[in-house]
SEZATOR-787318 format. One record per residue (C-alpha): residue in three letters; chain; x negated, y negated, z. Coordinates in Angstrom, 1 decimal, m for minus. Layout:
// SEZATOR-787318
Ala|A|X|Y|Z
...
END
This chain:
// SEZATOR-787318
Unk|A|m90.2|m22.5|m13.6
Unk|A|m91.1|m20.5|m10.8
Unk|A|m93.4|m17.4|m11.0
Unk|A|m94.5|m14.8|m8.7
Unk|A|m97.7|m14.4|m7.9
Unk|A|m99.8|m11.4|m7.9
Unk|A|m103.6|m10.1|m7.4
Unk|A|m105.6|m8.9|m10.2
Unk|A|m108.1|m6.6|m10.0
Unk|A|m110.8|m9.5|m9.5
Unk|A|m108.9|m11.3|m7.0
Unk|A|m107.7|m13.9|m9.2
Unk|A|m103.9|m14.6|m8.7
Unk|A|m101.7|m14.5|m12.2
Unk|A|m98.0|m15.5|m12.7
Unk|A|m95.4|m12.7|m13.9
Unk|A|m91.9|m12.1|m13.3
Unk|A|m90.0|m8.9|m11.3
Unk|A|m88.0|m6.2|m12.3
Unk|A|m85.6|m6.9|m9.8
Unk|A|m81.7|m4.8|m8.9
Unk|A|m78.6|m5.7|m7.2
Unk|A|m76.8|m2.9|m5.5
Unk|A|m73.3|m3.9|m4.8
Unk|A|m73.6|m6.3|m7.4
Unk|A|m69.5|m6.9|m7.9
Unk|A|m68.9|m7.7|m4.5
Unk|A|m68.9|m11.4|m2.6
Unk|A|m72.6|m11.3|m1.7
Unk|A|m73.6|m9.2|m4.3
Unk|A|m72.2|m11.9|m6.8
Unk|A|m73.5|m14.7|m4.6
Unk|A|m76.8|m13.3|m5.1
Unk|A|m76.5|m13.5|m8.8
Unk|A|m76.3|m16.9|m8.6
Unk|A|m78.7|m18.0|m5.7
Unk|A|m80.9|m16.3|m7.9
Unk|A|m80.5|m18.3|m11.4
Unk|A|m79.9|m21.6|m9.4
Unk|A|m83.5|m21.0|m7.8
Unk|A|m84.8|m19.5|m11.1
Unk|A|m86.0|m16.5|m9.8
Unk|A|m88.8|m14.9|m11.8
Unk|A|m87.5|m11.9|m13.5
Unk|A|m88.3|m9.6|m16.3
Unk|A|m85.8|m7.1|m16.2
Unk|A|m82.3|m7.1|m13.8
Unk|A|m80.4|m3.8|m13.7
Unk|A|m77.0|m4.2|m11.8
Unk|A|m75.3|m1.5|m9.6
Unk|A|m72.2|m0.5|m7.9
Unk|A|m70.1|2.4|m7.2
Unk|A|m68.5|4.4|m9.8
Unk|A|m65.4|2.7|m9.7
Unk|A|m67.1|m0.8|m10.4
Unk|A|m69.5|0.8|m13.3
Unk|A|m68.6|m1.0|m16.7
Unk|A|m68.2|m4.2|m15.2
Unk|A|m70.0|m6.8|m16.8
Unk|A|m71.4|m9.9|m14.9
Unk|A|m73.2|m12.8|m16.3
Unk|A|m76.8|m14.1|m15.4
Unk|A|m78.5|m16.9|m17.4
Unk|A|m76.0|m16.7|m20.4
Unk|A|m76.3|m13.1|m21.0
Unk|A|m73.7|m10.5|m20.2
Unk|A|m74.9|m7.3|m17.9
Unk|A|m73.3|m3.8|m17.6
Unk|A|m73.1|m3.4|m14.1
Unk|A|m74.1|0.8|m13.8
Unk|A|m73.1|3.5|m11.2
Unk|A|m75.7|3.2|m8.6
Unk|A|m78.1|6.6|m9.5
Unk|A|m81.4|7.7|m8.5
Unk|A|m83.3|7.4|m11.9
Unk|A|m82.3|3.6|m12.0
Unk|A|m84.6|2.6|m9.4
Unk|A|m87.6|3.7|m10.7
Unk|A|m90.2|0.6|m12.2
Unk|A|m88.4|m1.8|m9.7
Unk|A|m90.5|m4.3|m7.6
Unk|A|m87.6|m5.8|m5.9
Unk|A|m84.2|m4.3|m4.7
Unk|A|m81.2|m6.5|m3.0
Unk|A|m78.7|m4.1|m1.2
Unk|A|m75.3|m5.5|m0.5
Unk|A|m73.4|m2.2|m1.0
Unk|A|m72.5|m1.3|3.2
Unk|A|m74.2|0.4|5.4
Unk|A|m73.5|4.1|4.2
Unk|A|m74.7|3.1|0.8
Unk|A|m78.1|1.5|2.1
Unk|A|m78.9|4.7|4.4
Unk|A|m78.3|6.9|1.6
Unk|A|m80.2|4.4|m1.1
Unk|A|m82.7|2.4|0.5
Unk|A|m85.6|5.1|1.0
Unk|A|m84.8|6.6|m2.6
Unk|A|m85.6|2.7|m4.1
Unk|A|m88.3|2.5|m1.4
Unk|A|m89.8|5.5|m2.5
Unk|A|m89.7|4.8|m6.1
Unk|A|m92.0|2.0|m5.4
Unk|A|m89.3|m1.0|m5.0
Unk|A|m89.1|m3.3|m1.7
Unk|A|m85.5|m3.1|m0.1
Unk|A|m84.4|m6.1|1.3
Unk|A|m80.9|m4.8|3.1
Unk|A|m78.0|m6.8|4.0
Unk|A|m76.2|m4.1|6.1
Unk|A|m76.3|m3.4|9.4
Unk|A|m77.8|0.4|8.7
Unk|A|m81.5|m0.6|9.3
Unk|A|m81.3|m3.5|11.8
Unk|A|m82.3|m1.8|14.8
Unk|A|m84.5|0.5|13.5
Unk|A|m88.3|m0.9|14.9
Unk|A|m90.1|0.6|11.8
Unk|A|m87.6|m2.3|9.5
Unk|A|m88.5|m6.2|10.2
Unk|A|m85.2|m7.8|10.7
Unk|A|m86.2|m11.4|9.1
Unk|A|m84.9|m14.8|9.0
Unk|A|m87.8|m16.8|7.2
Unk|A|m87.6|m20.0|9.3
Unk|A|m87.5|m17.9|12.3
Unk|A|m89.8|m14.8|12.0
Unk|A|m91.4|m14.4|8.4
Unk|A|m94.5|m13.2|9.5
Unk|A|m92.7|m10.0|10.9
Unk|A|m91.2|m9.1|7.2
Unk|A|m95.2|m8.9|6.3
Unk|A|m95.3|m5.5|8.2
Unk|A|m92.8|m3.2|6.5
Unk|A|m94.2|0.2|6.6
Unk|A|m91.0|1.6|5.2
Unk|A|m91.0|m0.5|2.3
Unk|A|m87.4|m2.0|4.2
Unk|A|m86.3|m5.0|5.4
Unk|A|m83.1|m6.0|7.2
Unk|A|m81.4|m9.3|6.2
Unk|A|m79.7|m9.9|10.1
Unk|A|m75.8|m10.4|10.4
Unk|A|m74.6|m13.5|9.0
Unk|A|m73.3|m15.0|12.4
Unk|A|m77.0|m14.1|13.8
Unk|A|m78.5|m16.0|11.0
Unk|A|m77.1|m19.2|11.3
Unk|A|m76.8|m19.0|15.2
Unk|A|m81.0|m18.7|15.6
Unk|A|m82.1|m20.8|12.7
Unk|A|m80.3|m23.8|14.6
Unk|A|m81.9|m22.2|18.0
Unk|A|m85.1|m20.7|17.4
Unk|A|m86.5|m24.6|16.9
Unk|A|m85.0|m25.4|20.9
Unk|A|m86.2|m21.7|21.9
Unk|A|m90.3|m22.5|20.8
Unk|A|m89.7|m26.2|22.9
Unk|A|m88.0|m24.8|26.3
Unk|A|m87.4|m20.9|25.9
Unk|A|m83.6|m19.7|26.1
Unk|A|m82.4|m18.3|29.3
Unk|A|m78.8|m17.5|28.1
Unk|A|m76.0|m17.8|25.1
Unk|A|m72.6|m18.1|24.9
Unk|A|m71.6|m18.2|21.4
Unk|A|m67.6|m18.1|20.3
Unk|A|m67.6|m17.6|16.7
Unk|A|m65.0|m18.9|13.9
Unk|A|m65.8|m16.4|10.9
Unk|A|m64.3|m16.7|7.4
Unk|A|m62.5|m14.3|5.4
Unk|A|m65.3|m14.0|2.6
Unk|A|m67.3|m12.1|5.8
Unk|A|m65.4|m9.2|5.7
Unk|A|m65.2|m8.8|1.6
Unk|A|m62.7|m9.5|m1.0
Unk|A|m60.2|m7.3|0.2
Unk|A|m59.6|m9.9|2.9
Unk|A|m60.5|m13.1|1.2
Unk|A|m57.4|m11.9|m1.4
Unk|A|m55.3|m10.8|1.3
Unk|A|m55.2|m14.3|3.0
Unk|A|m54.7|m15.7|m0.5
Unk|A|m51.4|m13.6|m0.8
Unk|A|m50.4|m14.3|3.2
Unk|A|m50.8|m18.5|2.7
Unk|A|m48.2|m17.6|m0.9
Unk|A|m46.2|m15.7|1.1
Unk|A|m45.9|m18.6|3.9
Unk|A|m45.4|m21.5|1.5
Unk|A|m42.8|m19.8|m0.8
Unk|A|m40.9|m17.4|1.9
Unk|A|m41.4|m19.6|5.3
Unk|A|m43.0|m15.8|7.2
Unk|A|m46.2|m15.8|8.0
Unk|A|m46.2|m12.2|7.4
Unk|A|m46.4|m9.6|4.6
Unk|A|m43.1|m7.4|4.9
Unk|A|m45.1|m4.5|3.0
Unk|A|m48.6|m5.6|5.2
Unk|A|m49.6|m2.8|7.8
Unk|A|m52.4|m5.3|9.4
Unk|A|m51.7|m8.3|11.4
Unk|A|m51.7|m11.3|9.5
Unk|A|m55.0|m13.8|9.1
Unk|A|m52.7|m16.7|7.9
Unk|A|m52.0|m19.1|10.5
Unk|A|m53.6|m16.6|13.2
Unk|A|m57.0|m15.3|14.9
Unk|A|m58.0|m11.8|14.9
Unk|A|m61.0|m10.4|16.2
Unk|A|m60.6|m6.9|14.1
Unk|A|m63.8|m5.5|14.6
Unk|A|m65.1|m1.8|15.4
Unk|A|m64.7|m1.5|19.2
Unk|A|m67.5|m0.3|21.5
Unk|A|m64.9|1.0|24.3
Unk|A|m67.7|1.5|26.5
Unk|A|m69.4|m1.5|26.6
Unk|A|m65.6|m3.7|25.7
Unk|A|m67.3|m5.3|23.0
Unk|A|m66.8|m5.5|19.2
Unk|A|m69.3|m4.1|17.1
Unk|A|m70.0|m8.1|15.5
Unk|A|m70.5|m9.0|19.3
Unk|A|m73.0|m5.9|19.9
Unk|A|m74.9|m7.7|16.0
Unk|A|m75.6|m10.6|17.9
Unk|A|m76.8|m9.3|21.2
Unk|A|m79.2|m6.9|19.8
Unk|A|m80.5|m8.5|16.6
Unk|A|m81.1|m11.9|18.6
Unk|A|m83.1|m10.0|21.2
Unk|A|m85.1|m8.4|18.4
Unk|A|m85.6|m11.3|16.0
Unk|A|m86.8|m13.9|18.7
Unk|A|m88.6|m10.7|20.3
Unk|A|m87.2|m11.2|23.8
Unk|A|m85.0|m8.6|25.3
Unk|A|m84.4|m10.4|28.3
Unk|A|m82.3|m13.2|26.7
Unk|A|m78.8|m12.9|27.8
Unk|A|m76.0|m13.4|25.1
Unk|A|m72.2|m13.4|25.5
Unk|A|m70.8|m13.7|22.4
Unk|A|m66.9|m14.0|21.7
Unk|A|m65.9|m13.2|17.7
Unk|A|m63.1|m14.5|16.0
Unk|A|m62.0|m14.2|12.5
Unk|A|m60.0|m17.5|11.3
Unk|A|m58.2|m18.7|8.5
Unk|A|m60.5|m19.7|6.3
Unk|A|m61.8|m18.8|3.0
Unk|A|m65.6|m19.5|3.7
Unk|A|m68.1|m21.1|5.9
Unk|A|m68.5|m19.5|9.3
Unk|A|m68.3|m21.8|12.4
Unk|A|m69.7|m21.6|16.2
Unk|A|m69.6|m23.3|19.3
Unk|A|m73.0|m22.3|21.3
Unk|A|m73.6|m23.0|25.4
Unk|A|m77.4|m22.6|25.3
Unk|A|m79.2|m22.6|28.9
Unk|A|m83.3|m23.3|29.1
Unk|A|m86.1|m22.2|31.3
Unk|A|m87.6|m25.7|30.7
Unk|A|m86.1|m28.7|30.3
Unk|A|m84.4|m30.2|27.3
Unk|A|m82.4|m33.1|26.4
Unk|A|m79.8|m33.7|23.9
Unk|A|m82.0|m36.7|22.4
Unk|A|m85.1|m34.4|22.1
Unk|A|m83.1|m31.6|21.2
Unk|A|m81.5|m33.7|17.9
Unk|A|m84.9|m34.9|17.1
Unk|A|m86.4|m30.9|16.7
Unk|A|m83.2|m29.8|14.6
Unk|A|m84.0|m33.1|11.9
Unk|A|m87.3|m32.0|11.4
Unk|A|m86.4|m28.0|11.5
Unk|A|m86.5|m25.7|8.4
Unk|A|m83.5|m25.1|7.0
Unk|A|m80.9|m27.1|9.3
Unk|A|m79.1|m30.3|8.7
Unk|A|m77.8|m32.4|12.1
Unk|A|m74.4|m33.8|10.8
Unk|A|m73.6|m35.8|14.1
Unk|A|m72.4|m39.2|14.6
Unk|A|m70.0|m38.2|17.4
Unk|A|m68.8|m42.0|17.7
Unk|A|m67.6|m42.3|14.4
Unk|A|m65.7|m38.6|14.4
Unk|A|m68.6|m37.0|12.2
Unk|A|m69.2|m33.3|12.6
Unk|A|m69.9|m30.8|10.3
Unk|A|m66.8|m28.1|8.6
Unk|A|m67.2|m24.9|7.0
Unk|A|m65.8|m27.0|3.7
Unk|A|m68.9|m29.3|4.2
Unk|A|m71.7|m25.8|4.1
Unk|A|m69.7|m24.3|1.3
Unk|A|m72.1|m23.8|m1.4
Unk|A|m74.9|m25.1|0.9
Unk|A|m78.1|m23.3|2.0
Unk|A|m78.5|m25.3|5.0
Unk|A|m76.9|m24.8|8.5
Unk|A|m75.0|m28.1|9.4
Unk|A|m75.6|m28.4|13.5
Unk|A|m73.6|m31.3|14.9
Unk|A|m71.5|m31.8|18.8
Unk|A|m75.2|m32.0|20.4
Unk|A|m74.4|m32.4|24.0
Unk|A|m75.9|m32.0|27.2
Unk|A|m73.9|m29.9|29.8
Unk|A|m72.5|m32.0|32.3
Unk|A|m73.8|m30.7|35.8
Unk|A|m75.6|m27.9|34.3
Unk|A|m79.5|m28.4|34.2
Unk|A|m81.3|m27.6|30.6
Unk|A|m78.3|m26.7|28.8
Unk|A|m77.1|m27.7|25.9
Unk|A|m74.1|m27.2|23.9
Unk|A|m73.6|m27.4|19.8
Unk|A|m71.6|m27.1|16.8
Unk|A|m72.8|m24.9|13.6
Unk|A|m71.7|m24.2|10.6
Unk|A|m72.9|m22.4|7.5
Unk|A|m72.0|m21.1|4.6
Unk|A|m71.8|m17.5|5.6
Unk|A|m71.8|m15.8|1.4
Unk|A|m75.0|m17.7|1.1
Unk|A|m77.6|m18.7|4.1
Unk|A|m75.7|m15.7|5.5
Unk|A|m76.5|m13.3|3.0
Unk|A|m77.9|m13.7|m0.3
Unk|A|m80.2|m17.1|0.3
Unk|A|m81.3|m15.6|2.7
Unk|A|m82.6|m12.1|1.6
Unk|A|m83.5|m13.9|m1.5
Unk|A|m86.2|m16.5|0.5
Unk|A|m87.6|m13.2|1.9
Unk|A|m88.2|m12.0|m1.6
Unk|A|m89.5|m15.7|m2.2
Unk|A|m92.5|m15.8|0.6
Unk|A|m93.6|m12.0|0.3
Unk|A|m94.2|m11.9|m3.2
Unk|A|m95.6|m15.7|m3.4
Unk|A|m93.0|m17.2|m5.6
Unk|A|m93.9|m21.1|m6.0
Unk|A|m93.0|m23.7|m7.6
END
């Protein structure tokens, strides 16, 4: 059973559990965090589950016992230790400080507090110590495509420093909500029972059989608002504004699991060989690569998995200290709710 630890008045560390919320608790990640939490048997004395109005009444199951999910409110966050905020960005800017001032820690999927250089933007295999220094009582879970990108690259940035990434990313349908993730369901019925790819009564281009990249546009800059995510937030979490990142996003086909092919140049040199032997021993990352015998890993193989799969580790051929790979992850999970829920894990000394 794991416990979290806390100091008592004489220093001595006891056990006890959290009162811990979910905001956004119906949605994908919301839900997700629901169970990372019972599958890592998070300590917790008390769970209060909210949403929006329209989702109050709903009742969700955690360790056997039905919960009334309740319309997020001000007086529910008061006696919280922990709060998990999946609910939007609008939602956490308006929320956050009123669960942070009521004495709870925020950990924040959105993007709202990202940028903001009072809110540590965390992965724990990359930069826990910086989640430590949270004067705002906040801390930013990154985007989900930043996530798995760095956890796979922060090992090869401590060996040889990155100069440069180009990243194209293949991101599921589960990454932009259920709206979508039901919407392909009904596009893939359509196209099996009526041979169209497309809904007659759909407005939006179809996701089945197709690639989108349906993003908030940054007209200025001619980027999408998911490429801008991993610009900035890579710069921030590896603390080095002078990397330079190219990033191309794509939303495919597929339920869940988000996918990425990475060019990564170094300032030193790197191999392939010493670059495969850093990832086996990294934190969180699995190499899935026997390229002679076709094996690579698939967003069907990081469903359900905490890890990030990196596999296709490859020098670039007349290119100096660059490398190219292959990662996957599941992008509900190490993407989102795993990984705010390790946060949670390290800063309040939850062991085994």
């Amino acid at each position: 059973m794991l416990r979290a630890q806390a100091m008592t008045e004489s220093g001595q560390v006891q056990n006890r559990a959290l009162r811990v919320a979910i905001l956004g608790a119906t949605g994908l990640v919301g839900r997700t965090m629901l169970q990372v939490l019972e599958e890592r048997d998070f300590p917790i004395s008390e769970l209060r589950l909210f949403a929006s109005s329209r989702s109050a009444g709903t009742e969700l199951e955690f360790r056997g016992q039905r919960i009334a999910v309740q319309e997020v409110n001000e007086e529910g966050f008061r006696g919280l230790e922990l709060a998990l905020f999946s609910a939007g960005a609008e939602a956490s800017r308006k929320w956050a400080p009123i669960a942070a001032s009521a004495g709870a820690l925020v950990i924040d999927n959105s993007s709202a507090w990202r940028m903001d250089p009072e809110v540590p933007l965390c992965i724990p295999e990359v930069n826990l110590e910086a989640a430590r220094k949270a004067p705002k009582r906040i801390i930013a879970n990154p985007n989900c495509a930043t996530i798995q990108m760095l956890v796979a690259l922060a090992p090869l940035h401590r060996e040889a420093k990155i100069r440069q990434i180009v990243v194209a990313t293949y991101q599921a349908a589960s990454g932009a909500g259920q709206k979508l993730v039901k919407r392909l369901e009904e596009e893939l019925r359509h196209f099996v029972e009526k041979g169209q790819v497309a809904l007659s009564n759909a407005p939006e281009r179809p996701l089945a059989c197709n690639l989108l990249m349906e993003w908030k546009r940054d007209v200025q800059s001619h980027h999408q608002e998911e490429e801008l995510k991993l610009i900035n937030e890579t710069r921030k979490i590896l603390g080095d504004p002078s990397i330079i990142v190219s990033p191309t996003t794509v939303r495919v086909p597929v339920f869940n699991g988000h996918a990425e092919a990475i060019h990564v140049e170094f300032e030193r040199p790197i191999t392939a060989q010493r670059a495969r032997e850093i990832l086996e021993a990294a934190e969180g990352v699995q190499v899935v690569d026997e390229f002679a015998k076709g094996i690579y890993p698939t967003p069907i193989d990081a469903d359900g998995q905490d890890l990030v799969l990196v596999g296709r580790i490859r020098e670039a051929l007349g290119k100096p200290n660059a490398l190219s790979l292959w990662v996957v992850a599941d992008n509900l999970r190490k993407g989102a709710a795993t990984n705010a829920i390790q946060i949670a894990e390290a800063l309040f000394s939850i062991m085994g």
